[in-house]
C-alpha positions in Angstrom: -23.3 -63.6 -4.5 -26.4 -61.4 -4.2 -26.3 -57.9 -3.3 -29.2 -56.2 -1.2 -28.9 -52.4 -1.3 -31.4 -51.2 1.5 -33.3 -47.7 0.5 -31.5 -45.6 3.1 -28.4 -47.3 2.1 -29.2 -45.9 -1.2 -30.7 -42.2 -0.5 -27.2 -42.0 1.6 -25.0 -43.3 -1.3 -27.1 -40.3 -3.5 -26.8 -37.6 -1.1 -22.8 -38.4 -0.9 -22.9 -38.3 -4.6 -24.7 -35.1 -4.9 -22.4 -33.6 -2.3 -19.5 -34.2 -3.7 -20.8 -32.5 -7.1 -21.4 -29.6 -6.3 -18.9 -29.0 -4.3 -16.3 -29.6 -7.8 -18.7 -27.0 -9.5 -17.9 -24.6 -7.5 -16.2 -21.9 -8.9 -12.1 -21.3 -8.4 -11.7 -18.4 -6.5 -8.6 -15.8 -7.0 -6.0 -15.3 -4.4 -7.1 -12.1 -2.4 -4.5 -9.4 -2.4 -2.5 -8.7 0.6 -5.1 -6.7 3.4 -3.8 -2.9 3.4 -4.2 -2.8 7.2 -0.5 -4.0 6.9 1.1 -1.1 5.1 2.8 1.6 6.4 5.3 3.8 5.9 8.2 5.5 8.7 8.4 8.7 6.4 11.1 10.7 7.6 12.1 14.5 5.7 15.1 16.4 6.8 15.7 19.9 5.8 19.4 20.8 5.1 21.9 18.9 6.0 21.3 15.4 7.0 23.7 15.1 10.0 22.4 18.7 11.1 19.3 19.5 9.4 16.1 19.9 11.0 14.0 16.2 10.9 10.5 15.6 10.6 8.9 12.2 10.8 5.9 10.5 10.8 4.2 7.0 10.3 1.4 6.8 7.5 -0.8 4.3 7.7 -3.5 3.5 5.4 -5.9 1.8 6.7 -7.7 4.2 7.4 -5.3 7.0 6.4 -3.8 8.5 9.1 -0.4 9.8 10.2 0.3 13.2 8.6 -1.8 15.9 7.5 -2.2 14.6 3.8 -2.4 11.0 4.6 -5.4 10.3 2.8 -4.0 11.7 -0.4 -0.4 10.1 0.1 -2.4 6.8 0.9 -4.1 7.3 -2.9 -1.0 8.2 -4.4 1.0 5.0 -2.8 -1.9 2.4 -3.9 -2.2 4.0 -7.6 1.8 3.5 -7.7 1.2 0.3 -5.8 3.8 1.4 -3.4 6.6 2.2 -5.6 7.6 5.7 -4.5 9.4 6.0 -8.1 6.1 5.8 -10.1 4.6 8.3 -8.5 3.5 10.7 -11.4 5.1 13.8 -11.8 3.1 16.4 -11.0 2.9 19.7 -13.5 4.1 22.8 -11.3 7.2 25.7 -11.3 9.6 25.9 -8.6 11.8 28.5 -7.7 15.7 28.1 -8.5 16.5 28.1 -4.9 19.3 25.7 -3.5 17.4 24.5 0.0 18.4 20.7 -0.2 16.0 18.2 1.5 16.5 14.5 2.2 13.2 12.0 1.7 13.1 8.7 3.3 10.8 5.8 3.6 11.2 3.1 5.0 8.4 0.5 5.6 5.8 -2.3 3.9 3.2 -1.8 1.5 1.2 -4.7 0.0 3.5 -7.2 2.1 6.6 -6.1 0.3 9.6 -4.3 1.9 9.9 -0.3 1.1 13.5 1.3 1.4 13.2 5.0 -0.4 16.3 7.7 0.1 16.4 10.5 -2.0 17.7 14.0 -1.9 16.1 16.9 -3.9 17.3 20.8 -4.3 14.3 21.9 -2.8 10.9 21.1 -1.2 8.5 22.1 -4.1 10.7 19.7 -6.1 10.7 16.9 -3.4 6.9 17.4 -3.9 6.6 17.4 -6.8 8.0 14.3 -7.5 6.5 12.3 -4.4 3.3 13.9 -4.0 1.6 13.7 -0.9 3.8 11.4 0.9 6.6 13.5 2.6 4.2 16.5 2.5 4.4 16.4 6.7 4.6 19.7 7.5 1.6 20.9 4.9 -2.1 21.3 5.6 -4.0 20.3 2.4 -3.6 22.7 -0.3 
């Protein structure tokens, strides 16, 4: 049996070859995080109590940042704690001793990942203190 390999039967054969190379070599490439135009937040802060205390509310969005008056700091402060209102630093400041309760929620998605947040504090400098920028609705930047 003879075998007669033709030269374009053979720069084909080469070219297939060379092909298929480099596309192995090519490097891996790492999952890309979850796109931030998907995160938001329905922040909601009501001021006494919560069946008759006054309620603010607003959506923050982050990409861009937008929603509230702060939303660009809130949106820095969410992706440094990557969304985990709980590791949000504590932030060095004196409140007064005043009893003015104040209920923070959030309730939303942030890196694909569900967000459910509910928290009472004694007053809004401590509510702030502890969350930063996010339920800061009612506050031009300082």
């Amino acid at each position: 049996m003879t075998h007669i390999i033709t030269a374009a039967a053979a720069r084909t054969g080469l070219l297939l070859t060379a092909a298929l190379l480099a596309a192995g070599t090519a490097p891996a490439r790492a999952a890309a995080p979850p796109e931030p135009a998907n995160d938001w937040l329905r922040i909601t802060v009501v001021r006494g109590d919560t069946s008759t205390g006054v309620t603010r509310r607003a959506m923050l969005r982050c990409d861009p940042p937008r929603g509230h008056a702060r939303a660009a700091e809130a949106c820095a402060e969410l992706a440094a704690a990557d969304g985990d209102l709980g590791r949000i630093p504590l932030r060095d400041t004196y409140c007064p001793m005043v009893y003015a309760p104040v209920t923070a929620q959030a309730h939303g998605k942030w890196r694909g990942r569900a967000v459910e947040y509910t928290q009472t504090f004694p007053s809004t400098c401590v509510m702030t203190a502890r969350t930063g920028a996010v339920f800061a609705l009612d506050e031009a930047r300082r």
